[in-house]
C-alpha positions in Angstrom: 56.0 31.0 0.2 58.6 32.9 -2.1 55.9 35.7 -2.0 59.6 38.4 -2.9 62.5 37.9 -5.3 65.4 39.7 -5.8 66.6 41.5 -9.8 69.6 42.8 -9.4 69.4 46.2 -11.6 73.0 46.1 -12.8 73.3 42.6 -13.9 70.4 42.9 -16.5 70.4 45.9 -17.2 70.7 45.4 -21.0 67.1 43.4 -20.4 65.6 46.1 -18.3 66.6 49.1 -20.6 65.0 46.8 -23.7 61.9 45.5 -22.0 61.0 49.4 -20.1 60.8 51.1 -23.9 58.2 48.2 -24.8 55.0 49.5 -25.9 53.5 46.7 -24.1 55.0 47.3 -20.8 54.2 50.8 -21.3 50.5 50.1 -21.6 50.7 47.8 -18.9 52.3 50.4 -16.5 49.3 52.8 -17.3 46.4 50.3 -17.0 47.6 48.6 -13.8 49.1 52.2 -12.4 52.3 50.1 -11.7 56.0 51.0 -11.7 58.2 50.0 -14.9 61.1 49.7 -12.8 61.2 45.9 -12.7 64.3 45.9 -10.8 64.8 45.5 -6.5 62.9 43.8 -4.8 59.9 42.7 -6.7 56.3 41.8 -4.7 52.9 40.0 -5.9 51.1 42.6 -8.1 54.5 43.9 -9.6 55.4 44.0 -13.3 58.9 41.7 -14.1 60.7 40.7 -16.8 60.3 36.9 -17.8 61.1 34.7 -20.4 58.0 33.2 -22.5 57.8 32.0 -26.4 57.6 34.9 -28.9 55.4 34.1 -31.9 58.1 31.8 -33.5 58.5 29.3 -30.7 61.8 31.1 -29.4 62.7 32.4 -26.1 62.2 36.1 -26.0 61.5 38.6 -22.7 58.2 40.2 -22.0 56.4 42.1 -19.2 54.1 40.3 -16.9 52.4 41.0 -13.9 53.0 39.0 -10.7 49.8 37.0 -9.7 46.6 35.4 -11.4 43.1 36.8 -10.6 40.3 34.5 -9.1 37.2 35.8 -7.9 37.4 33.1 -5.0 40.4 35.8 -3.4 40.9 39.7 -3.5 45.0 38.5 -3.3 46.9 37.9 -6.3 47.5 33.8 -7.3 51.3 34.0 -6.7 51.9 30.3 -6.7 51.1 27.1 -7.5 52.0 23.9 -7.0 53.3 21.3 -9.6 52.4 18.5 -7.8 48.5 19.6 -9.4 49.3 22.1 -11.5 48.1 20.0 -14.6 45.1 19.1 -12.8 43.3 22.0 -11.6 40.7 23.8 -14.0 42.4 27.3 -13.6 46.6 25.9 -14.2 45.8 23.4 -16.5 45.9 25.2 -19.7 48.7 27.0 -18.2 50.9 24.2 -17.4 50.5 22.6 -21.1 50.7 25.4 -23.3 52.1 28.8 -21.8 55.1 28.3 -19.8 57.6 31.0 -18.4 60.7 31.6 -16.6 61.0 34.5 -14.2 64.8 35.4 -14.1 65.6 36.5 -10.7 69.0 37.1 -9.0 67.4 35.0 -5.6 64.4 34.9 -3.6 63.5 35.6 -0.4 62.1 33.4 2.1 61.1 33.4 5.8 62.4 30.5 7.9 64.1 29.4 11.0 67.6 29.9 11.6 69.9 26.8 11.1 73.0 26.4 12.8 76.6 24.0 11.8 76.1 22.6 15.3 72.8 22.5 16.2 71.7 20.2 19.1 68.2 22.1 19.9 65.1 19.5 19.5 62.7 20.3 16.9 60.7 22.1 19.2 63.5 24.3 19.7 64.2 24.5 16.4 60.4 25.6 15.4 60.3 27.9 18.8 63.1 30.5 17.1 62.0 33.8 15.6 61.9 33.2 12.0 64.8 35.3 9.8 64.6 36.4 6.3 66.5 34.6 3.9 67.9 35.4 0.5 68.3 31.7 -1.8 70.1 31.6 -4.9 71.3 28.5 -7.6 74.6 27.9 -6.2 77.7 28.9 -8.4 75.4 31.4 -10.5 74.2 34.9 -10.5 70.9 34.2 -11.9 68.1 31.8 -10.8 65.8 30.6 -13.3 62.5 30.3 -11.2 59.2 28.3 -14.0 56.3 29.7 -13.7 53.0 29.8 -16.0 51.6 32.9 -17.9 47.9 33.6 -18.9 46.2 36.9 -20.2 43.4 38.5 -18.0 41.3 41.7 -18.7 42.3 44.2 -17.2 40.9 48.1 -17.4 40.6 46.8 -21.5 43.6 45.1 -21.8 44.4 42.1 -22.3 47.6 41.7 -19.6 49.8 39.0 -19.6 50.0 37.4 -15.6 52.6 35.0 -14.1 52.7 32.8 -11.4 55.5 30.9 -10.0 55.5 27.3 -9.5 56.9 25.8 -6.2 57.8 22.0 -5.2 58.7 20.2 -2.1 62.3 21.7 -0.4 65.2 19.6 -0.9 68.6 20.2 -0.3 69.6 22.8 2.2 66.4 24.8 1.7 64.6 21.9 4.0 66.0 23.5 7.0 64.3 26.9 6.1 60.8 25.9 4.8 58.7 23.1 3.4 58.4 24.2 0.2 60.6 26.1 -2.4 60.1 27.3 -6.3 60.7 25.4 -8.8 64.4 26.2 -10.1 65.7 25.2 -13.8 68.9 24.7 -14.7 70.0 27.4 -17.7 69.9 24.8 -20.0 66.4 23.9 -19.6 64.8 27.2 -19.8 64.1 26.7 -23.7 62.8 23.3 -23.1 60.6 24.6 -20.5 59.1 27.8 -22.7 58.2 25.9 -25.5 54.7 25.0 -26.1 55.8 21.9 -27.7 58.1 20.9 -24.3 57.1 18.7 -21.9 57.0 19.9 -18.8 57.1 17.0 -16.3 60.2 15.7 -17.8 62.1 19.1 -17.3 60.2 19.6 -13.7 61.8 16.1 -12.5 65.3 17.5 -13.0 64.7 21.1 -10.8 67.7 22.0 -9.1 68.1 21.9 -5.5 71.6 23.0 -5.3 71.1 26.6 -3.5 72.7 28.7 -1.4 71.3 31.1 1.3 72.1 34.0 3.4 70.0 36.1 6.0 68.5 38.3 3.6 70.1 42.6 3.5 67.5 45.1 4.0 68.1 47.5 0.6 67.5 51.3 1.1 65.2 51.9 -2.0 66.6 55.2 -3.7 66.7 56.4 -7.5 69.7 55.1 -7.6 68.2 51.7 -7.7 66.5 52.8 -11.5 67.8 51.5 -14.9 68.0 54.6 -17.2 66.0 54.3 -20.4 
């Protein structure tokens, strides 16, 4: 699940003109031979702007690249869940001492289509085509999705990789799918990042408050790019 999110280029803009001009990002672009857009619709493998600890403890933005590496899986590690996300050998360091938060307008997610009346029978229900959704924190332009960072070799670099953490539905996402991301309230994002936070506290108040639409198709044009 949530294997696509949503950045809106216009409404951080002043992020993505700052982060593309990194020397980082621009090594990472060249190594991994991916896009520095970081904007659109965003897909496992990508590189996005998220929010991690500088060297001071504060919350800064880097670039990171979508997905751990295993050698148990060609595929990129997109998620994980909490529930054991401090229990498994390759989260565990992770989950206690390099925490992020991927800032994404909404993500998308494939589920069935729920209706205000809705008498069909569960069967029913499951037996519709699923839809595409788009699921946002409602009342807010920006949905702060945790995650957990790590560095990984790559062509002789050391690259910084994210993954995205995801917990039970609850709320109005139930009716879509069984599980969702884990979503911070604004206010908890600095909590979260820092090293020194703890993360099961801040996890047990996620939000479930979201709001969902069938998702738009977007025509991907130049347009769509941030100017440097």
């Amino acid at each position: 699940m949530c294997m696509s999110l949503r950045i809106e280029p216009r409404k951080m803009a002043e992020v993505l003109i700052k982060i593309r001009k990194m020397s980082l990002a621009q090594e990472m672009s060249l190594k991994l031979g991916k896009s520095l857009i970081m904007s659109g619709d965003m897909y496992p493998s990508d590189i996005a702007p998220v929010q991690a600890p500088n060297k001071y403890g504060n919350v800064a933005v880097f670039p990171m690249a979508w997905g751990f590496a295993h050698k148990s899986t060609p595929k990129p590690l997109v998620n994980r869940r909490v529930e054991t996300a401090d229990s498994k050998p390759l989260w565990r360091d992770s989950w206690y001492r390099r925490r992020c938060v991927i800032p994404a307008s909404w993500y998308y997610e494939w589920g069935y289509p729920v209706y205000e009346e809705d008498s069909r029978s569960m069967i029913e229900h499951r037996n519709t085509k699923k839809a595409k959704f788009a699921i946002q924190t409602e009342g807010s332009d920006r949905t702060y999705i945790a995650g957990l960072y790590r560095y990984e070799e790559h062509s002789g670099m050391q690259v910084p990789m994210f993954s995205i953490l995801t917990r039970e539905s609850a709320g109005s996402v139930k009716d879509i799918h069984d599980r969702m991301p884990l979503i911070l309230d604004k206010e908890d994002v600095k909590g979260w990042i820092r090293p020194d936070g703890n993360p099961c506290i801040i996890a047990e108040k996620a939000l479930t408050n979201m709001v969902f639409e069938k998702a738009v198709e977007y025509y991907k044009s130049p347009t769509e790019f941030i100017a440097m």
